[in-house]
VOPAGU-2260 file (C-alpha; in pm, 1 decimal, decimal comma):
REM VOPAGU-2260
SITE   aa  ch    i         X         Y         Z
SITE  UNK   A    0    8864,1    8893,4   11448,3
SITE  UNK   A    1    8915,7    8526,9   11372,1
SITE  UNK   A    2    9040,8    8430,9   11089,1
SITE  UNK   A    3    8779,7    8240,0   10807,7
SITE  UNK   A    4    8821,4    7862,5   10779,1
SITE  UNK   A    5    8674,8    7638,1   10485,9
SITE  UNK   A    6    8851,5    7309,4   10286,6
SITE  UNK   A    7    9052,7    7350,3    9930,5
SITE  UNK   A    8    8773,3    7263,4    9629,4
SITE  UNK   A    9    9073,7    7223,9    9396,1
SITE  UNK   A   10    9431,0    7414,4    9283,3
SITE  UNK   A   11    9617,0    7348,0    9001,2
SITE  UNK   A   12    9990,4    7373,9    9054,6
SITE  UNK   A   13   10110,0    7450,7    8724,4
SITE  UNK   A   14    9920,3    7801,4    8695,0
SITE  UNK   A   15    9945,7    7857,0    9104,1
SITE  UNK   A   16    9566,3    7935,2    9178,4
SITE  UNK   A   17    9241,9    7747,8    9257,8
SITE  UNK   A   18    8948,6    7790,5    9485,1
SITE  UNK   A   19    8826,6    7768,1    9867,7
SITE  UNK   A   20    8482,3    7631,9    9995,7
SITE  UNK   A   21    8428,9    7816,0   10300,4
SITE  UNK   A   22    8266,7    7686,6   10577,1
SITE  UNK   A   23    8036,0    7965,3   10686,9
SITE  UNK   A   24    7879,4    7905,1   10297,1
SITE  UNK   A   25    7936,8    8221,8   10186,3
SITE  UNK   A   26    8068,5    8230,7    9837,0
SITE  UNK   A   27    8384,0    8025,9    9704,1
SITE  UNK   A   28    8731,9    8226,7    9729,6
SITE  UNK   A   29    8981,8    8209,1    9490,6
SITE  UNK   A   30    9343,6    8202,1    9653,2
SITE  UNK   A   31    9691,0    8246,7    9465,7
SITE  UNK   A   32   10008,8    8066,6    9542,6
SITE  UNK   A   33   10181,8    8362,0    9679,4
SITE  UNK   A   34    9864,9    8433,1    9938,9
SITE  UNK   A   35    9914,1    8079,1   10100,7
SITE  UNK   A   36   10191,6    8038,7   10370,3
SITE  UNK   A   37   10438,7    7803,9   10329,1
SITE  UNK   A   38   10664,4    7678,7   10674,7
SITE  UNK   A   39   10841,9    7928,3   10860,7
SITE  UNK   A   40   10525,4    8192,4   10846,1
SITE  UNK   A   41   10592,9    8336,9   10522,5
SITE  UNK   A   42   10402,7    8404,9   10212,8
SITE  UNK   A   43   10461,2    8309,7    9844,5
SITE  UNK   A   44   10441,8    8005,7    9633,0
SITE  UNK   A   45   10260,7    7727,8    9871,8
SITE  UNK   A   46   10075,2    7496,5    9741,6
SITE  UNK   A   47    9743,2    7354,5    9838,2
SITE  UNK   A   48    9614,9    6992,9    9759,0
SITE  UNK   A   49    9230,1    6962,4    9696,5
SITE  UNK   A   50    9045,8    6851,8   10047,6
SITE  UNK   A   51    9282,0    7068,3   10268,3
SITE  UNK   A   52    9147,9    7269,2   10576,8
SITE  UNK   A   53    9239,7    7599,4   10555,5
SITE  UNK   A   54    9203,2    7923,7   10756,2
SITE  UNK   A   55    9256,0    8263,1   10582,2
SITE  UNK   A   56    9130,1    8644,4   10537,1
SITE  UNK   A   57    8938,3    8786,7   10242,4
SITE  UNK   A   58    8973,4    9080,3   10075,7
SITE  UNK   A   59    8784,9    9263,7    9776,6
SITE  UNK   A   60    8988,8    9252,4    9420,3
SITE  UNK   A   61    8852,0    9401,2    9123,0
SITE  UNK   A   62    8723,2    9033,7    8991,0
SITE  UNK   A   63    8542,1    8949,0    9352,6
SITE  UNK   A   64    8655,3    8865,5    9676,4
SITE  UNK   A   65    9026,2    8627,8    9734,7
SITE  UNK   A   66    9139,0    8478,7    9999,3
SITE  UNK   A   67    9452,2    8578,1   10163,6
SITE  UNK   A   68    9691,2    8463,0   10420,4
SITE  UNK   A   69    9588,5    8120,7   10381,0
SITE  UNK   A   70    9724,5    7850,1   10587,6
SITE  UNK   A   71    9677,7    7501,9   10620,2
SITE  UNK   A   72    9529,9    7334,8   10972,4
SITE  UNK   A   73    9509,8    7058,4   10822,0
SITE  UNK   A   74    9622,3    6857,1   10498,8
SITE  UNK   A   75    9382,7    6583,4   10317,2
């Protein structure tokens, strides 16, 4: 299965979370700093700038879905 893709609406550094526009216009994802990839292919504390393109999974959490494994294709 391919993985999603949609842009970064906005993340805030300082508390390591923000939110995901996807493009198929399903509902916005929120994403964590330790579910983005930083270089080298692992996870944990990347950080997103607002306007990114990003591809990533989802999964269900008990607040709604998140996004997961999120890396950049392509920074704003």
């Amino acid at each position: 299965m391919a993985p999603n893709t949609g842009v970064v609406k906005w993340f805030n550094e300082i508390q390591g979370h923000g939110f995901i526009s996807r493009d198929d216009n399903g509902p916005d994802l929120f994403v964590r700093h330790t579910n983005v990839n930083v270089p080298g292919g692992h996870l944990g504390r990347g950080v997103l700038r607002e306007g990114d393109m990003v591809s990533f999974n989802v999964t269900q959490t008990p607040r709604g879905p998140a996004a997961v494994s999120v890396t950049v294709r392509e920074v704003h």
